[in-house]
C-alpha positions in Angstrom: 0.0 0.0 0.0 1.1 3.5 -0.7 2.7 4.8 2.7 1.4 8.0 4.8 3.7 11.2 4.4 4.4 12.1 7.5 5.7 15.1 9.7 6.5 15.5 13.2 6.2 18.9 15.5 7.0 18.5 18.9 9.2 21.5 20.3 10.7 18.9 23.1 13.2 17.0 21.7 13.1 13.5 23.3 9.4 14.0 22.9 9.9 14.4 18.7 12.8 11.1 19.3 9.8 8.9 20.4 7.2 9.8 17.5 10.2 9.7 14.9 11.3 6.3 16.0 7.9 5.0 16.0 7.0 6.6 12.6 10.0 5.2 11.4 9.0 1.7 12.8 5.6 1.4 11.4 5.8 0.5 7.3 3.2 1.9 6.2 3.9 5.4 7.7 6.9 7.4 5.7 8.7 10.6 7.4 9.2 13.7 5.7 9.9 15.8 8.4 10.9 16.3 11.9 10.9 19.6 13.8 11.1 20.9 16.7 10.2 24.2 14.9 6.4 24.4 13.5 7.1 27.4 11.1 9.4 24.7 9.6 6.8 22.5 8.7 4.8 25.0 7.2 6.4 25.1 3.4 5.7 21.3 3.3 2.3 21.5 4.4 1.3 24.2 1.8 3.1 22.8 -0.9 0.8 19.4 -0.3 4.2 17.4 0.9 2.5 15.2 3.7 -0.2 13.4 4.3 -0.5 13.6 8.4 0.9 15.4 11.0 1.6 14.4 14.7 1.2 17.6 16.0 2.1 18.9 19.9 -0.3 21.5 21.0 1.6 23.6 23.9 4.7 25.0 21.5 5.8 28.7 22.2 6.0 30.2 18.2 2.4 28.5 17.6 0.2 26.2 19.2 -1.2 23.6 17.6 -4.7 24.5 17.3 -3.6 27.6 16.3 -1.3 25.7 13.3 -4.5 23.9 12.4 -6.6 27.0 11.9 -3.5 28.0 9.1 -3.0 24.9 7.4 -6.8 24.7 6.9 -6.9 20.9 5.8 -3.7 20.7 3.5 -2.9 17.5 6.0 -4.8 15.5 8.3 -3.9 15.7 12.5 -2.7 13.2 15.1 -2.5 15.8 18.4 0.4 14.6 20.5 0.2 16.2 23.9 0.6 15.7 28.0 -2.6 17.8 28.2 -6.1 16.0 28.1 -8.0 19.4 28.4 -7.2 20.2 25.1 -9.0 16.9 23.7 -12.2 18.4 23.3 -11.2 21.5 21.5 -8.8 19.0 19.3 -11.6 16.7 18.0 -13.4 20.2 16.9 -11.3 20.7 14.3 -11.7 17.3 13.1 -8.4 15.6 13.6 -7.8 12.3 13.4 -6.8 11.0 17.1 -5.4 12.1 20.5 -3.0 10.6 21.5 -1.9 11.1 25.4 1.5 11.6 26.8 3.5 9.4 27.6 2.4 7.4 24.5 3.0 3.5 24.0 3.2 1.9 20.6 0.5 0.0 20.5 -1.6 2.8 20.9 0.6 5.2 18.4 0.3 1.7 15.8 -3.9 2.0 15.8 -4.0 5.6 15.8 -2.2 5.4 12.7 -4.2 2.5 11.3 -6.8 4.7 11.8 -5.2 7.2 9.7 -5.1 4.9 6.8 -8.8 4.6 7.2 -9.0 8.5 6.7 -6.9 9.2 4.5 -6.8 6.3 1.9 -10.6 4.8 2.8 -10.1 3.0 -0.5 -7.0 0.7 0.6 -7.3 -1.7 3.2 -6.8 -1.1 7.0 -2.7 -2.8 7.5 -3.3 -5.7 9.4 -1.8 -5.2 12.8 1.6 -6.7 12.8 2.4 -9.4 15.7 5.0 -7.4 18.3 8.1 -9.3 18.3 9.3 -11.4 21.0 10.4 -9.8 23.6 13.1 -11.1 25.8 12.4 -11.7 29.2 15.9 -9.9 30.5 17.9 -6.5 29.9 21.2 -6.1 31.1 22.2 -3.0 32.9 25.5 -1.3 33.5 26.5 -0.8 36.9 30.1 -0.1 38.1 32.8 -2.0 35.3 30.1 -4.9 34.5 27.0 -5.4 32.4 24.1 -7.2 34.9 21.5 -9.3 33.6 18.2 -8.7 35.2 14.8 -10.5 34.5 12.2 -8.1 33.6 9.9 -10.6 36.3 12.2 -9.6 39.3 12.2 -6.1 38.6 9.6 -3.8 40.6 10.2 0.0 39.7 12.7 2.5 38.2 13.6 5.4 40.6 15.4 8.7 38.1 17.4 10.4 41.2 19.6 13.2 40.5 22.9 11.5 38.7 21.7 7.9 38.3 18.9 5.6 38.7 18.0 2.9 41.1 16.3 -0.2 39.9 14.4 -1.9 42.7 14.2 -5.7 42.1 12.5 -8.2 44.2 15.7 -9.4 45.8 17.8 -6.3 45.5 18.4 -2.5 44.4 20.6 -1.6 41.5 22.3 1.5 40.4 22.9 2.6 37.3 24.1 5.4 35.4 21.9 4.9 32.7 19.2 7.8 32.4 15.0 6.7 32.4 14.5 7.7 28.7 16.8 4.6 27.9 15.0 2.8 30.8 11.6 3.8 29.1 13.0 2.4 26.0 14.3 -0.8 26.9 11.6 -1.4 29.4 9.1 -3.4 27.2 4.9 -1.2 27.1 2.6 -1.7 28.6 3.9 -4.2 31.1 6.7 -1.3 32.7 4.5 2.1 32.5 6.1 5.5 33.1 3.9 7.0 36.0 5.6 10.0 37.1 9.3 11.9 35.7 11.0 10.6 38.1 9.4 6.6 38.2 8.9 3.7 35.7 6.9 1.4 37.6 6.0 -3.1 37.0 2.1 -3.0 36.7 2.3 -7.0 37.2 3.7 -6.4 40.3 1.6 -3.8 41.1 -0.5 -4.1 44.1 -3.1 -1.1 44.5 -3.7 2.0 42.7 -5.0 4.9 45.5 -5.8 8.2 44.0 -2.4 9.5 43.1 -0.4 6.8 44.4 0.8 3.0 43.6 1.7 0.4 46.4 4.1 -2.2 45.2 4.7 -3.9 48.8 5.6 -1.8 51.2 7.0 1.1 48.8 4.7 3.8 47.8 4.9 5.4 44.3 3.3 9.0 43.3 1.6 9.5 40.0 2.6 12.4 38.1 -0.3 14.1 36.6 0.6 14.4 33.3 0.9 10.7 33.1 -2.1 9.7 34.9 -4.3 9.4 31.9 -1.9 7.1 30.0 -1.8 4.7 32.9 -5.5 4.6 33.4 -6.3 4.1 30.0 -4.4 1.1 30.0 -5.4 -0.3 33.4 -8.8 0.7 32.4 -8.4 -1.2 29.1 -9.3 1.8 27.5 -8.1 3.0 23.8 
């Protein structure tokens, strides 16, 4: 099938890193553009160079909605953003998902099947591919030596100031690898990131209270903008 053109607008960086890599893994999606700019995207748009956009709303030249209102249906929307308020006025100018903050692939991978049902109604839907295996270990680095920890043993990432601490049934682990690599490695949605500073096991998670999480005797706050994302998937909500 003929891919989706696609751009990406997100003025954080490592925000834009996720959607690139996951446009990038998805074969029927093709990317054009990546910017942390959104006058940049702008010449593309008009010219009738893309197809969709995964477009972040808060961005200081231009908001997204704001974007929208200039582009005037030259390309269809995904709104990327850590900000459900904005859902409502999103689906008002007709765009074509909302996807929350943090955002797993599974749930970036039907948002852009339902893209293709947009944009190309005539071809038929991709059929969803099987994920790939994924091992049941990752190895960490910690002092001179790569460890080998089973992704059943281990309870919750902790981001402190210089390293991270990796909490495991039998031990606690430190690391100087930082929690976007964690988040990456850490297979979705079985490890969920629930606040900046914590990627937590949901199998090994005992009770959810309000804005907390009790894995045994530790207690674990819920960041705001992530408690959306981690309802929605305890919820078994798209």
């Amino acid at each position: 099938m003929q891919k989706l053109r696609c751009i990406a607008i997100d003025d954080e960086p490592l925000a834009l890193d996720v959607i690139v890599d996951y446009i990038q893994k998805t074969p029927f999606l093709e990317l054009v553009l990546s910017t942390t700019n959104v006058l940049e995207a702008l010449p593309t748009v008009e010219s009738g160079g893309a197809d969709l956009i995964f477009l972040d709303i808060q961005m200081p030249q231009l908001n997204g909605l704001q974007f929208m209102k200039i582009i005037f249906g030259k390309a269809r929307v995904i709104l990327t953003t850590a900000y459900p308020q904005y859902a409502l006025e999103g689906y008002e100018h007709d765009v074509v998902d909302y996807l929350l903050k943090p955002i797993a692939y599974d749930r970036f991978y039907k948002s852009a099947q339902k893209a293709v049902a947009v944009i190309r109604p005539a071809q038929p839907l991709p059929i969803a591919e099987k994920p790939a295996d994924t091992p049941g270990f990752i190895f960490v680095k910690t002092d001179n030596k790569m460890v080998k920890l089973q992704l059943a043993d281990i309870l919750y990432v902790e981001g402190l100031k210089d390293y991270i601490s990796i909490q495991t049934t039998t031990e606690k682990i430190i690391t100087l690898q930082n929690m976007k690599r964690m988040e990456k490695i850490l297979p979705a949605p079985r490890f969920m990131r629930v606040h900046k500073s914590y990627i937590v096991s949901l199998e090994k998670t005992d009770t959810i209270e309000r804005s907390r999480i009790f894995i045994g005797k530790d207690v674990i706050p819920i960041g705001d903008t992530y408690r959306d994302a981690l309802f929605q998937v305890i919820e078994g909500r798209e």
